[in-house]
TORKOL-262178 format. One record per residue (C-alpha): residue in one letter; y, x, z. Coordinates in steps of 0.05 Angstrom, whole numbers, plus 5000, padded with zeros to 4 digits. Layout:
BEGIN
AYXZ ...
//
This chain:
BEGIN
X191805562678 X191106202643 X197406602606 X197107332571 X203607612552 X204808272515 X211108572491 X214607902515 X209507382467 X203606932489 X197807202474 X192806752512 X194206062544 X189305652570 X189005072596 X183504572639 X184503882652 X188203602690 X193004322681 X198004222626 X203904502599 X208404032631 X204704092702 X207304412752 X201604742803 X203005052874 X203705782875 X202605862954 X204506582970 X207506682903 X212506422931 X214306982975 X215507472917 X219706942886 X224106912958 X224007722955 X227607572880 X232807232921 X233707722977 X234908232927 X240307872883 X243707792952 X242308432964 X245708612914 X253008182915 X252608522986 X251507853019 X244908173053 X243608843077 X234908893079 X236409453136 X240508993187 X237208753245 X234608053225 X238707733286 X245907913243 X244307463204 X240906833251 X242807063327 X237306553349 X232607043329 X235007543385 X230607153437 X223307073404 X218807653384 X223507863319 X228108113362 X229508833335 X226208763278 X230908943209 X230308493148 X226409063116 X220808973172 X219308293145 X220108503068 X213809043083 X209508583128 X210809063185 X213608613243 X210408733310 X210107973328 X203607563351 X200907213283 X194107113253 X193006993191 X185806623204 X185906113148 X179205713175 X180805873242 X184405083261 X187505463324 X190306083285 X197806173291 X197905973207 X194205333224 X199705133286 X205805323231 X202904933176 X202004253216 X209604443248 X210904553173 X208003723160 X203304083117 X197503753174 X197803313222 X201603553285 X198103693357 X201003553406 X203804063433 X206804293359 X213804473349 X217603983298 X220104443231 X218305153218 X225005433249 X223705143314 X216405333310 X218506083289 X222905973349 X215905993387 X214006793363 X212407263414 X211508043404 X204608313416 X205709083384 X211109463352 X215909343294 X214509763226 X208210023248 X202209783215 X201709333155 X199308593176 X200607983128 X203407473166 X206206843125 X211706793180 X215407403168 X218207053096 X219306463132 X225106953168 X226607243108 X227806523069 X232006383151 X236306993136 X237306853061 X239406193076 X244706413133 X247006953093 X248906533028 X250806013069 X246505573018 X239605183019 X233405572992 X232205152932 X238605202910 X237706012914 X232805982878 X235405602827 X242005942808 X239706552827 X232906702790 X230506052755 X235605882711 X237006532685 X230406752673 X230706142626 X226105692661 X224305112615 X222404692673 X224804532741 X220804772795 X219804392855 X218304672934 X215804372988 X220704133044 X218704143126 X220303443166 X227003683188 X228103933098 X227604623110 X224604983049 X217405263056 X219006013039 X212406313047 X207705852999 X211905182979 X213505292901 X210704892852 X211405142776 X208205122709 X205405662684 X209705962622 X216005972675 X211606302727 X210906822664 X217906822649 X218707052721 X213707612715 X217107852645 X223607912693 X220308372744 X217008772689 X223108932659 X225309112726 X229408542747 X233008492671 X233507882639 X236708022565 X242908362571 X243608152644 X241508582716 X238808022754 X236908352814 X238309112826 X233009512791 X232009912854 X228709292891 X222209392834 X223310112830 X221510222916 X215409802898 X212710292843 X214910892887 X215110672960 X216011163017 X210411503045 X210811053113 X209310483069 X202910713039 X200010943106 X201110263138 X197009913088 X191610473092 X190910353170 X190709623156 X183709123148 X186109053079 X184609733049 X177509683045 X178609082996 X184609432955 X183810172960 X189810582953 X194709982940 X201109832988 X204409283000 X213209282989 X218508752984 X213408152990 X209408462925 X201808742936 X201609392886 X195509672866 X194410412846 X194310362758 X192610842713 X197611122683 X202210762735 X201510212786 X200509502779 X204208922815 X200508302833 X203507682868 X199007282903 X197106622932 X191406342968 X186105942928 X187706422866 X194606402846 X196407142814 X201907452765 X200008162743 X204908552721 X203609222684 X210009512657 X207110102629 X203109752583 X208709192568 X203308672607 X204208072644 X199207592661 X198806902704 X191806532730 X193805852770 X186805582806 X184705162861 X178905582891 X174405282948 X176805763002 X183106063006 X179906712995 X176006962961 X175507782949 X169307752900 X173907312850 X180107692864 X177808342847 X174508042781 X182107632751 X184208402767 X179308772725 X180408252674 X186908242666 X186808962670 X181409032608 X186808492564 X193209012578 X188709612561 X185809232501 X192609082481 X195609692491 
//
């Protein structure tokens, strides 16, 4: 699926069989910036404070490598805990969460559910030094949304950020064995709602009349602290995205005349969102292999050339 929105109107929407307007498609890591939507409409009501040690709000946590670590550690990608993020590697810490998950087969060996499996983290460096993606860390964000609302992730999700944005239809996301929400890659959508939802953080978290999460939560994204640039630039992922950052679960990339957010998923899931130039676009795809920079780098000069065409 393809979608172009400018000034709030399709512009482009493409579809190949079997994608239709009615199907929903998994978003994998889209999902996290949907979960940072959440944390920051918590955030908000005061329910969740992204600078508390993570343990305030699930104690459990005070025994495995995220001990110490604040909420805000997690929303950057800057927890110090052992995770690799080695997608064809079957032994890689993702691998091991994702058959705990029931997204494979379990090992022996595997822990049953993703909370006992987090359970599992050790540390191997510091908290809120480099930047590292690991999948986990909104898998303890989702843990401490959860405990903090005192409700279930999909139902977050739903009163929080999909029925206001006006979704037309329901999404669905993916459940481990013991029905704990998949926060870091689980949500399936169609595509026009997964633009509705990039409309919402273009207009910096406004929906109509209403504030849905504080504007402040898109605003530290566009202008992050200067910590938060230099831990990307010391990471393996600068070479790929020069001069981007990474804040509150969103990759940003530098944007002339002002940065561009992206949210992204393995095997080509993307929502670009250029404010400046009243842009938003979605690309759903099932690519080969889960990454793939050469294709990345192209949806982003494309959908780059469509906002400055339209603009």
């Amino acid at each position: 699926g393809f979608l172009a929105l400018h000034g709030g109107q399709i512009v482009t929407e493409i579809y190949t069989p079997p994608m239709n307007r009615r199907r929903r498609h998994l978003v994998m890591s889209v999902t996290k910036s949907i979960v940072s939507t959440v944390a920051a409409s918590l955030s908000g009501d005061g329910l969740l404070d992204p600078e508390a040690p993570v343990e305030n709000y699930v104690p459990e946590l005070a025994q495995c490598g995220y001990a110490g670590a604040a909420v805000r550690t997690m929303l950057d990608m800057r927890s110090g805990i052992r995770f690799h993020e080695t997608y064809l590697d079957p032994s890689s810490e993702v691998r091991v969460m994702e058959r705990s998950m029931g997204w494979a087969p379990r090992n022996h060996g595997d822990p049953l559910g993703m909370y006992p499996y987090i359970l599992t983290i050790e540390p191997e460096g510091a908290h809120n030094d480099v930047f590292d993606y690991r999948s986990i860390d909104t898998d303890v964000i989702g843990w401490a949304c959860e405990r903090a609302a005192g409700q279930r992730m999909a139902d977050l999700i739903s009163e929080r950020i999909w029925q206001p944005i006006g979704a037309f239809h329901d999404a669905e996301i993916t459940a481990d064995p013991l029905g704990v929400a998949i926060h870091d890659g689980g949500l399936s959508a169609t595509l026009r709602d997964l633009g509705r939802f990039g409309l919402m953080l273009k207009d910096h978290g406004r929906v109509g009349e209403r504030q849905l999460i504080p504007a402040s939560w898109i605003e530290t994204c566009f202008a992050p602290p200067a910590d938060v640039r230099d831990a990307f630039a010391r990471s393996v992922n600068e070479p790929y995205l020069p001069g981007a950052w990474y804040r509150n679960q969103f990759w940003m990339i530098p944007g002339d005349p002002s940065p561009v957010m992206l949210c992204l998923g393995i095997h080509g899931q993307m929502i670009y969102v250029d404010p400046a130039r009243d842009f938003v676009g979605v690309k759903l795809s099932a690519w080969p292999l889960p990454q793939d920079s050469e294709k990345l780098l192209a949806t982003i000069a494309c959908f780059g050339e469509i906002a400055r065409t339209l603009a």
